[in-house]
C-alpha positions as CSV (number, residue, x, y, z in Angstrom):
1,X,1.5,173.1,-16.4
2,X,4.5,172.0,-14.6
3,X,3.1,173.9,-11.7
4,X,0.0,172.2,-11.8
5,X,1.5,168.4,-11.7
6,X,4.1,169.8,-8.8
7,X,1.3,170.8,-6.3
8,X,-0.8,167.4,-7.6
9,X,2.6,165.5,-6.7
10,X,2.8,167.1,-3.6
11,X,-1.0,166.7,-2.2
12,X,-0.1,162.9,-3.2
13,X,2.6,162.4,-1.2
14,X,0.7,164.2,1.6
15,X,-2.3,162.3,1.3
16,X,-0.1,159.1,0.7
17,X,2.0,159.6,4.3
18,X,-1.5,160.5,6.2
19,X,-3.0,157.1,5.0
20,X,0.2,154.8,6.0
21,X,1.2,157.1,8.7
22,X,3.8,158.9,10.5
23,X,3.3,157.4,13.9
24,X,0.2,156.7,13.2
25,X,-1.8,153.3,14.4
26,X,0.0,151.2,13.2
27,X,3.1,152.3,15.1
28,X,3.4,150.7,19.3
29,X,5.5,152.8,21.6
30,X,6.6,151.4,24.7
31,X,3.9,154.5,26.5
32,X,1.2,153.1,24.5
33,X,1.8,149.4,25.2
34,X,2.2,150.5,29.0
35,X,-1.5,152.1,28.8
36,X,-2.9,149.5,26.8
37,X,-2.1,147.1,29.3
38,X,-2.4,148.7,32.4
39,X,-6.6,149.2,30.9
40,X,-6.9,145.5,30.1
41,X,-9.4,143.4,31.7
42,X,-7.2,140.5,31.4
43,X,-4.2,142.1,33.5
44,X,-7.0,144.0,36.4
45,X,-8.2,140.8,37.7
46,X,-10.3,140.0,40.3
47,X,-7.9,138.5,42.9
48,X,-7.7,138.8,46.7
49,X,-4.4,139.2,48.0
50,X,-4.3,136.2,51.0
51,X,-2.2,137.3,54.0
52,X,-0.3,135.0,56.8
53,X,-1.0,137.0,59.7
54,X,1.8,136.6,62.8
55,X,0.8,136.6,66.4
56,X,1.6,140.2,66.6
57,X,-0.8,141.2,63.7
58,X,-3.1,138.8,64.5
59,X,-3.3,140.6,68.7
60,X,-2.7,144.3,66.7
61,X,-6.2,143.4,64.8
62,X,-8.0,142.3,67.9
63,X,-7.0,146.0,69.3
64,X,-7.8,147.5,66.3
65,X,-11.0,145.9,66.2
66,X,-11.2,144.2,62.9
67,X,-11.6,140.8,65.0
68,X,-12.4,139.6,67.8
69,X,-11.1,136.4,68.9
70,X,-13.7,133.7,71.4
71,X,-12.8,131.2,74.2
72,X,-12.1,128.4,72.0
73,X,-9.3,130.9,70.2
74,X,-11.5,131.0,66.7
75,X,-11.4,134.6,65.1
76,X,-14.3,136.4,63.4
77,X,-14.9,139.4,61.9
78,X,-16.1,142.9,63.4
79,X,-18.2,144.7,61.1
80,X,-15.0,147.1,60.6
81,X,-13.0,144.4,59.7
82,X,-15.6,143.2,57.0
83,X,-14.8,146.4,55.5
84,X,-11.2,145.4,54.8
85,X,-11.2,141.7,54.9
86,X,-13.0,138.9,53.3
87,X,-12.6,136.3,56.0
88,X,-10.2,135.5,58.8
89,X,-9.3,132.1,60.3
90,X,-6.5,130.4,61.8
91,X,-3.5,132.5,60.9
92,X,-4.4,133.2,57.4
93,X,-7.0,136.2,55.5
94,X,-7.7,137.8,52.9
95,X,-8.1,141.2,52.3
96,X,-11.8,142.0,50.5
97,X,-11.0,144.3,48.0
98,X,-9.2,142.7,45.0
99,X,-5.7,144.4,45.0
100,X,-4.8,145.9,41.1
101,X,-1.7,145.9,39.4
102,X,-0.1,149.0,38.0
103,X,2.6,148.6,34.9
104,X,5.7,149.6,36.4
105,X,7.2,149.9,32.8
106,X,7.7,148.8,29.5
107,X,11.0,146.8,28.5
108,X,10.8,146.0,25.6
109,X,9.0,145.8,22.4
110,X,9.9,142.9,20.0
111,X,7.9,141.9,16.6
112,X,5.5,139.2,17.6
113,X,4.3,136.1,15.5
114,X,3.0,138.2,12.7
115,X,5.1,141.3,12.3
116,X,2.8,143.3,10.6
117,X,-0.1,142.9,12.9
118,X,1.5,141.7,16.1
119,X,4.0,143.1,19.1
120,X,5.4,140.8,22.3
121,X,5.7,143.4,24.9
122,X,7.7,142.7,27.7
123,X,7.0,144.9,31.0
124,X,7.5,145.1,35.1
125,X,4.5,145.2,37.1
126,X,3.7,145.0,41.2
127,X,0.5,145.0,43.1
128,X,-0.8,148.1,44.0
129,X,-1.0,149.2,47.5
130,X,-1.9,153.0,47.2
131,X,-5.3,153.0,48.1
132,X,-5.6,150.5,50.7
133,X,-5.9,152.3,54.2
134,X,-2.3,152.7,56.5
135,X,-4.0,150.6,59.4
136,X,-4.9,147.4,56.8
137,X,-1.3,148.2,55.1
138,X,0.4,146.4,58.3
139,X,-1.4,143.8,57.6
140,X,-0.1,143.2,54.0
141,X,3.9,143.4,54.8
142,X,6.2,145.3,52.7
143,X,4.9,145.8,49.2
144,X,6.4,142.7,46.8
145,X,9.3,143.4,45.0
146,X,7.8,144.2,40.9
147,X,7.4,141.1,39.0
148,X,8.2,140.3,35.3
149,X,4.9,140.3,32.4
150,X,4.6,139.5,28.8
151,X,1.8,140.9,26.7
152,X,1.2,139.9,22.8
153,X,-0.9,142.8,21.6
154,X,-2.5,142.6,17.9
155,X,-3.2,145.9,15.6
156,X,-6.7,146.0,14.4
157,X,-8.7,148.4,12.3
158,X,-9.1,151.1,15.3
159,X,-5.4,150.3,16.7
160,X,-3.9,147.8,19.3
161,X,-5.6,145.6,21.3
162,X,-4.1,142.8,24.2
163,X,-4.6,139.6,23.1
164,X,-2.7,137.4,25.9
165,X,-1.3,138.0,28.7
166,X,1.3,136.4,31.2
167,X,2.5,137.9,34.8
168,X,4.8,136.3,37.0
């Protein structure tokens, strides 16, 4: 009998720690914030990166042959600058492919509002410049320097989601 209520005990506090969890959801590692953030809509955005182009870029993308430049000194687009660039004019452009962000890393975890349920996760980010072509690369300057972020992620049912989102 004493067996019996031993191996019962144990299954218990087996079943018991696989229902609150060791590490399980409800648990936010600074890896896991990184990924969930990094996959959020609300930190991919859809923004173009605008350039200020110098006389030297602007004469290295005439020989190039992303534009061409007419008698009155107004710039337009070849069809292989169209591939790079959304528009050119004056001494300003803007590249056509939104550039993405990429999580540099996670510094910090903090409880948020709701400690149960919610996490202020602090991180470093910086645009993305990997798959952008060397030639258009000139264009951009050096990469920026990483920027600071802020996420408040929330635990739900089937585990942590971003709720807001700031980046610098």
């Amino acid at each position: 009998m004493k067996r019996h209520a031993i191996i019962v005990g144990a299954v218990t506090i087996l079943v018991l720690f696989s229902m609150v969890g060791c590490g399980g959801k409800s648990e936010l590692s600074r890896s896991n914030a990184g990924k969930l953030i990094q996959a959020s809509d609300k930190f991919t955005p859809g923004e173009y990166h605008p350039l200020t182009i110098t006389m030297d870029q602007l004469q290295g993308g005439i020989k190039q042959g992303f534009w061409e430049q007419d008698r009155d000194a107004r710039l337009s687009l070849t069809p292989k600058g169209q591939t790079y660039f959304e528009e050119i004019g004056g001494m300003l452009g803007l590249v056509s492919k939104p550039l993405p962000r990429r999580v540099i890393e996670v510094t910090g975890v903090a409880d948020g509002p709701s400690p149960a349920t919610t996490k202020e996760v602090q991180f470093t980010w910086k645009w993305d410049f990997g798959q952008i072509p060397n030639e258009v690369k000139s264009f951009l300057g050096p990469e920026p320097k990483p920027s600071e972020g802020a996420a408040l992620l929330k635990l739900y049912d089937d585990g942590w989601r971003v709720e807001e989102l700031r980046v610098q």
